[in-house]
N, C-alpha and C positions, 0 to 999 in steps of 0.2 A: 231593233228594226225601227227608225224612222218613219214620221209622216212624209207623201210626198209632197214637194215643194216645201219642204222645208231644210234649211242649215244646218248643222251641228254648232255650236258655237264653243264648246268644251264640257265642263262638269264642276258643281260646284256642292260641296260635300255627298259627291257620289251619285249625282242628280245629274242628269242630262238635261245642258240646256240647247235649244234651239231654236230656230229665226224662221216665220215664214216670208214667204217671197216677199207677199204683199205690206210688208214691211218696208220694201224700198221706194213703194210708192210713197208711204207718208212718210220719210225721211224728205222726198225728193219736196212733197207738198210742204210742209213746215218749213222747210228752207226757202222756199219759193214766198209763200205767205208773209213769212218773217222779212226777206229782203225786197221784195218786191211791191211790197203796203205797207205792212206796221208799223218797219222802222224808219222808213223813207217818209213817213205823216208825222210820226212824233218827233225825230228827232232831222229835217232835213239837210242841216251844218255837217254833219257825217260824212267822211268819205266812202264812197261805193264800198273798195276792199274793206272797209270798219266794218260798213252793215252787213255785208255778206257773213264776216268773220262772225260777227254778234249774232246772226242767222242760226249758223253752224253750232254755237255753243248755248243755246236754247233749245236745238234738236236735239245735242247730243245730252245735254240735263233731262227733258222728257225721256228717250230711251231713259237714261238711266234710273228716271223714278220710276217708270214703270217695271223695270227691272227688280229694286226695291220692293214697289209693291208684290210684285211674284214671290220674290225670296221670303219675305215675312210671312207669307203662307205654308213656304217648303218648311222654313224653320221652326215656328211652332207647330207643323203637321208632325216633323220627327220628332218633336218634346213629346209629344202624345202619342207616339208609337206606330202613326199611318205612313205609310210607304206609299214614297213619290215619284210616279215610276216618268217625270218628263215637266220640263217648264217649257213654255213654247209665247215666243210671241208675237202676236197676231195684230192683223189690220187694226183692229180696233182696243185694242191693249193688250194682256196677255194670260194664259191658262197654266196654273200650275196640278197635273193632272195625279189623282190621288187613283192608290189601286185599288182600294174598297172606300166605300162610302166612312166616315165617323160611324161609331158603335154609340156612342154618349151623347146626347146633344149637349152637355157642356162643351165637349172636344170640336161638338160642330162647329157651336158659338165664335171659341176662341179663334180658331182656324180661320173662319170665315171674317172674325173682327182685327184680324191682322195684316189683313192687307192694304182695306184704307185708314187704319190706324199709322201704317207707316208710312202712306202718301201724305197725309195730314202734317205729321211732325216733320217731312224732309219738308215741303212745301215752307212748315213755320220754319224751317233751318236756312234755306235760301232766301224767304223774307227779310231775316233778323242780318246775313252776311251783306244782301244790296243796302241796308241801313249805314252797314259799319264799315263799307269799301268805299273809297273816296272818286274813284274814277267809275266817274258816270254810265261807259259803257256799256263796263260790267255789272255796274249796279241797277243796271236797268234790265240787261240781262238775265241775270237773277228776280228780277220781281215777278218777271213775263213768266219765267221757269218754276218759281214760286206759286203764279197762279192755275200754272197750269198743270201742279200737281195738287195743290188745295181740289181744284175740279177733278179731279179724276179720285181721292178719295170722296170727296162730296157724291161724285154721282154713282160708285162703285156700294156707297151708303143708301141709295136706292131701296126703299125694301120686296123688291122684286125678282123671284128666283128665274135663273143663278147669278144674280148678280152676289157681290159681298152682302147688302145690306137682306137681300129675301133667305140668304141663307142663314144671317142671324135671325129673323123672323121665321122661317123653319125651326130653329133650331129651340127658341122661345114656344111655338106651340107644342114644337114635340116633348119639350119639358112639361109642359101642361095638361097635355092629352096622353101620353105614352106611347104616340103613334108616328111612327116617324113618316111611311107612308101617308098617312091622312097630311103632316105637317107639309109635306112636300106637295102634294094637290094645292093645297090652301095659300101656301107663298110662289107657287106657280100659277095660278091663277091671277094672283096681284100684279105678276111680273105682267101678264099678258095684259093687264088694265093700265097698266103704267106706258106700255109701249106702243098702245093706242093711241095714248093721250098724246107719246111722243110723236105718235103719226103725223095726227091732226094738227098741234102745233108746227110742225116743218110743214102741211101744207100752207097754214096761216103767214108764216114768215114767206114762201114762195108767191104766195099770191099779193102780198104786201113788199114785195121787189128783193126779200133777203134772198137769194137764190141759194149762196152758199151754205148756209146756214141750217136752212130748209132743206137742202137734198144732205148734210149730214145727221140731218137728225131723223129723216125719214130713212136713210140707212143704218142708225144704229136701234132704231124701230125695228124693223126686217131682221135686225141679226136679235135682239132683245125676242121678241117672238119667238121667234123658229127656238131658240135657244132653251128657249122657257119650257117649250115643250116637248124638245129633248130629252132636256134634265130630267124632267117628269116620267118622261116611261123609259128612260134608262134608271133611276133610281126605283121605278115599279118593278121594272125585268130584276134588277139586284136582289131586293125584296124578296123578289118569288123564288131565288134560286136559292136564299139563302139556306146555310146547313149539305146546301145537299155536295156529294163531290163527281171525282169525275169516274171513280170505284163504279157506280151506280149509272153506266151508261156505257162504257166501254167495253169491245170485244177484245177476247182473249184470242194471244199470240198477236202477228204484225209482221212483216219483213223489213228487215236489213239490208241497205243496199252495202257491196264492197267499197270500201275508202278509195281502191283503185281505179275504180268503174272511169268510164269519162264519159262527160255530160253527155255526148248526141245518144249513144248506147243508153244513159238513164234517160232521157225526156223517152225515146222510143220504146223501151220495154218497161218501162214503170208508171210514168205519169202520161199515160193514154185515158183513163178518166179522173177527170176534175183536174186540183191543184193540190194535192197532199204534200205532207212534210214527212220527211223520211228518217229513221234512224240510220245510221252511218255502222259499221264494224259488222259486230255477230252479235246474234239473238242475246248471249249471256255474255257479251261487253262491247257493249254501244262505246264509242269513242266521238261521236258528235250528231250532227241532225243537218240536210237540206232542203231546203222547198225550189219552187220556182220562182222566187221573187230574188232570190242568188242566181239561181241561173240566168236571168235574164238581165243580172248587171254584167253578165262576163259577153264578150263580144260575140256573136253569132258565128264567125270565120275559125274562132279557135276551140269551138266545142268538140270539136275529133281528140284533142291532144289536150285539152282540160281534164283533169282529172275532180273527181268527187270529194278528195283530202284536201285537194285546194281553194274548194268554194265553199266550205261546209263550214258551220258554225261548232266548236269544238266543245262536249259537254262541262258547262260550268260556264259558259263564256256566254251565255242568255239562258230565253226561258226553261225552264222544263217541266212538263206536265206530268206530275203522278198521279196513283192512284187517288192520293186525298188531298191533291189540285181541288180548290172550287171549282164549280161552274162556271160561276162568273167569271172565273179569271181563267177559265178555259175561253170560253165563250168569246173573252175579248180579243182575244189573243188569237184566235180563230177570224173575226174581224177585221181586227185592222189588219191583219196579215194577207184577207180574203185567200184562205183556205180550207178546204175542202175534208181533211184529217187530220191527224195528227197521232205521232207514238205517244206511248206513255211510259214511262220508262220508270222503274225503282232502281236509285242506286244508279249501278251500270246496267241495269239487263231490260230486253224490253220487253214487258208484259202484257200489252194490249193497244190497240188503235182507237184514238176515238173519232166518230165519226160527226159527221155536221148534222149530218139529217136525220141522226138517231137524236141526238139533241134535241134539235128543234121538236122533232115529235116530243120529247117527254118535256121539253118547254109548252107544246099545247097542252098535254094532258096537266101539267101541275095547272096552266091557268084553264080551263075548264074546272078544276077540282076547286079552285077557287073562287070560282064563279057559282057552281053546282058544287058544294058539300056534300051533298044528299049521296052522291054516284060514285066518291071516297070507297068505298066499299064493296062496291055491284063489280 
């Protein structure tokens, strides 16, 4: 299951990659920027169709370092064993999205120092080729592509969580402390001094006539912030839940809807509260799972004669929740889906539901227990 507003764009070693929308704005901006100033100042003997051309192959080098940069994260994340459940890329560069946090902070380290490690080195790669290509165009083309991926491992080297660089700074205190929690407060906390500081300088340039300049740095401030302290109490929720599964919350038995069923009959007799996800077959052999985020791709007119065999995710073909499912990755998966419950299923058979707001209760009581020790007990 996809974010919305975003592309599928294929798979690359088994990793889902994907495009958000907002991606076509800065496609449209870079080309615009590039043919419409940059290259019309530096180089004005150029024919239009050239600059345009030279436009388009400076965008399409950023896409593709930044793509680089993602991948080098996927790849050394599966050298170390973490599972990457999504590359996505975003307004402002891109997320390669891990399903549990590192266990090591060496793993953190690497993880984290591979992705402007590889922007650094494509950047020296397209330095070194506009040296050694003889036609100007492209070799001006390359330097612009060249610097424009030096900056983005440079600034990715930031040491402010979550950028790359706060998360190798996380990942140094937690070698020093043994606390990964505390290390992640501590380089979240910088992230947010850092993106202050970016504040106030894009006002500085704004109020000194940079306008453009200023309102992008004052927006990657805003996403730098907010981000920072996401991270922060998404990796405090993981923390807390860690160890425990999804055994330890779920009710026993659940129902089964029939594969034959058809939609309008299932939204009517089954999904009358909330948005749960359904097991498909019989109690003792499940053959797949549906929620309402299926149903409401298939057209509203053909729900009489839809059937449930045809909208339903077939078991093996996504996630599946067991017994000794995490939390966490119950919890997310509950999330980004915005669902309500969920089967749980051993094998083929289904053995329990688990519910959201049972969750969440025992999401409060562990962090009260954490807050208050003392009551562990009482």
């Amino acid at each position: 299951m996809f974010k919305r507003g975003t592309i599928r764009l294929g798979k690359i070693q088994g990793v889902p990659v994907t495009v958000h929308y907002s991606w076509l704005f800065v496609i449209i901006l870079f080309i615009w920027t590039f043919g419409a100033n940059l290259f019309p100042g530096l180089f004005p003997e150029w024919s239009e169709s050239l600059t345009w051309g030279m436009s388009v192959v400076v965008t399409v080098l950023f896409v593709g370092s930044v793509f680089v940069h993602e991948l080098a994260h996927t790849l050394v994340a599966s050298r170390k064993g973490l599972v990457v459940k999504e590359i996505t890329l975003y307004l402002f560069g891109g997320l390669s999205q891990l399903e549990q946090e590192p266990k090591k902070p060496g793993d953190d380290f690497w993880v984290a120092f591979a992705g402007p490690a590889a922007s650094l080195i494509l950047g020296g790669v397209f330095m070194l080729l506009g040296f050694l290509l003889p036609w100007e165009p492209l070799a001006a083309a390359l330097g612009i592509a060249a610097s424009l991926s030096l900056t983005l491992g440079a600034f990715n080297l930031l040491p402010g969580f979550p950028l790359d660089g706060g998360r190798v700074l996380r990942a140094a205190i937690w070698a020093a402390k043994g606390d990964r929690e505390l290390a992640t407060r501590w380089a979240s906390r910088v992230g947010e001094f850092i993106a202050m500081g970016m504040m106030l300088l894009g006002i500085v340039f704004i109020v000194t006539g940079q306008w453009i300049d200023g309102f992008w740095l004052m927006g990657l401030s805003a996403i730098l912030s907010r981000s920072s302290r996401t991270a922060r109490a998404r990796s405090s929720l993981e923390t807390l839940l860690e160890g425990h599964s999804v055994l330890e919350v779920m009710e026993d038995g659940g129902v089964a809807v029939p594969p034959q069923l058809t939609l309008d009959v299932l939204i009517e007799q089954y999904m009358y509260q909330g948005s749960p996800e359904f097991a498909v077959g019989r109690i003792d052999e499940v053959i797949g799972s549906i929620n309402v985020n299926q149903i409401q791709q298939v057209p509203h007119a053909t729900w009489k004669t839809s059937r449930v065999k045809d909208v339903m995710t077939e078991l093996g073909g996504g996630t599946i929740i067991a017994p000794e499912t995490s939390l966490w990755q119950a919890l997310q998966y509950l999330a980004q889906n915005n669902l309500s419950g969920l089967p749980v299923i051993q094998e083929t058979r289904l053995v329990g539901t688990l519910d959201r707001e049972r969750l969440l209760r025992m999401l409060n009581r562990l962090q009260i227990t954490r807050e208050f020790p003392s009551m562990e007990n009482e």
